[in-house]
C-alpha positions in Angstrom: -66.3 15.8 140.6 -63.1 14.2 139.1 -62.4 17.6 137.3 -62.5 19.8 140.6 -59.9 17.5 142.2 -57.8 17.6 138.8 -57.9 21.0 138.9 -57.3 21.1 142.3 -54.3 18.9 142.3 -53.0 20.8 138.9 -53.5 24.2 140.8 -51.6 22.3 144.0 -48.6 21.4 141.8 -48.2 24.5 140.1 -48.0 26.4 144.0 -45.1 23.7 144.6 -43.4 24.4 141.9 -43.2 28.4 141.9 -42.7 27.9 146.1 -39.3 25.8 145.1 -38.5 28.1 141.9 -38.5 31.3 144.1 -37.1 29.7 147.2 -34.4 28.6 145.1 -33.6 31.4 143.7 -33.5 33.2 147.1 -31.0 30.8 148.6 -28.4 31.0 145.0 -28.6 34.6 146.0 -27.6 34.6 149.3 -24.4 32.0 148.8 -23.1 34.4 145.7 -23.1 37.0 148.2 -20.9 35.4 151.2 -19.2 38.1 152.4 -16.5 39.1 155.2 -15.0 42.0 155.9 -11.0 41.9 157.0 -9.0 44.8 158.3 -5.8 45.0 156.5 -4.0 47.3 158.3 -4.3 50.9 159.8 -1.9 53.6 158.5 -0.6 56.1 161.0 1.6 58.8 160.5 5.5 58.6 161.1 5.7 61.1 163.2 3.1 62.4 165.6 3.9 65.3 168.2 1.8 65.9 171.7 -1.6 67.4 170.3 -1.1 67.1 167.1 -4.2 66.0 165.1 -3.6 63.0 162.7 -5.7 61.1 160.7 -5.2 57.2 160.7 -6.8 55.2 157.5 -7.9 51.9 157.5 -7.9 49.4 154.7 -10.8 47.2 154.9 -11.6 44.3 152.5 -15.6 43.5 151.5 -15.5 40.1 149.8 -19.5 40.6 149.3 -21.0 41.2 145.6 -22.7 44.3 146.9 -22.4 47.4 149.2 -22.5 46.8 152.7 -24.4 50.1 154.4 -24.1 51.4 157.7 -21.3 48.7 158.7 -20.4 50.1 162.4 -16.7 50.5 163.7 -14.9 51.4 166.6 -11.3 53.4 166.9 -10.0 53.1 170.1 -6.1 54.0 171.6 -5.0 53.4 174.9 -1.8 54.8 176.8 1.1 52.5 178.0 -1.1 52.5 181.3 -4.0 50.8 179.4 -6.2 53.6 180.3 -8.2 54.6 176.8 -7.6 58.1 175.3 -9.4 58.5 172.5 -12.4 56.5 171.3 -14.5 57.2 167.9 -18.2 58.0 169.0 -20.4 55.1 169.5 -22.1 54.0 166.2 -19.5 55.3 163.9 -20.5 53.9 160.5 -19.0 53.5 157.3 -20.4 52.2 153.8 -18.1 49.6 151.8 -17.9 48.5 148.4 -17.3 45.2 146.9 -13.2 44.7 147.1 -10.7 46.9 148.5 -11.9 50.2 150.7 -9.7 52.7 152.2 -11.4 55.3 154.9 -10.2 58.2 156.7 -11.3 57.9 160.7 -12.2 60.3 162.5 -9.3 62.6 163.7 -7.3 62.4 166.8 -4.9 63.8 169.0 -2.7 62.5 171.9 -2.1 64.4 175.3 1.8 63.5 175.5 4.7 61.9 174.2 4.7 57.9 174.7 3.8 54.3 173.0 -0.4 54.4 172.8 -1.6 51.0 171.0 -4.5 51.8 168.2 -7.1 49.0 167.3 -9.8 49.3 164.8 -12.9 46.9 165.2 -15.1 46.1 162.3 -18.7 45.4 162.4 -18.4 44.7 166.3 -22.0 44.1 167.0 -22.3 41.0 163.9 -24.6 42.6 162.2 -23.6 41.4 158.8 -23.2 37.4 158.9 -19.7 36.7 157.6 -17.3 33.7 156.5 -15.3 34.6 159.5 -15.8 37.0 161.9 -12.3 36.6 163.5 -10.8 39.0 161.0 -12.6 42.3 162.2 -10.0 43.6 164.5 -7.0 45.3 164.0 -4.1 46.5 166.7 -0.7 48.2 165.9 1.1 51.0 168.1 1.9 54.8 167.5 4.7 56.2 169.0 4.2 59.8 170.0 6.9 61.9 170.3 
């Protein structure tokens, strides 16, 4: 009888043992990959006439140790007014690598001349847990003339 609770006990240990091993080994690789993702800033053209398509590119930075997949973004631009003019369709999606990314977004073309403001919005829904999720969002203005 003492040798079926040894055994026992030695089988219990052994389960303790791998459960810590693995669980640690889970949790070192989730903290090497903290990651947040930061707009840096939107490039617009100089010049942009009435109806004229441009392309506006976005540097984003992915502090992660591997590819974030299927990160969602919005593009919006409003007129002086605030009333929006353009908006990227809903569940835009871009992939990004480790460090710095630049992406196109989708084209655009404003009805008349005037100031329109521009803001980008990075993984808007949180679905990536990040260091600091204040950093998604970026605004600047484009003059149209």
């Amino acid at each position: 009888m003492a040798t079926n609770n040894t055994l026992v006990a030695g089988i219990a240990v052994a389960l303790v043992a791998l459960a810590f091993i693995a669980g640690s080994g889970f949790t070192g690789a989730a903290t090497t990959n903290q990651l947040d993702f930061s707009l840096d800033n939107v490039a617009l053209p100089e010049k942009v006439a009435p109806y004229e398509s441009f392309t506006a590119k976005v540097s984003i930075a992915h502090t992660g140790t591997l590819p974030a997949t299927f990160v969602n973004y919005d593009y919006r631009i409003w007129n002086a007014q605030g009333y929006e003019i353009f908006r990227a369709a809903d569940k835009s999606t871009v992939n990004l690598q480790p460090g710095s990314n630049v992406l196109d977004l989708v084209t655009a073309d404003l009805p008349k001349a005037g100031i329109y403001t521009v803001e980008v919005t990075i993984d808007e829904d949180h679905h990536f847990v990040e260091t600091d999720e204040g950093n998604n969002k970026y605004t600047t203005t484009l003059t149209v003339a």
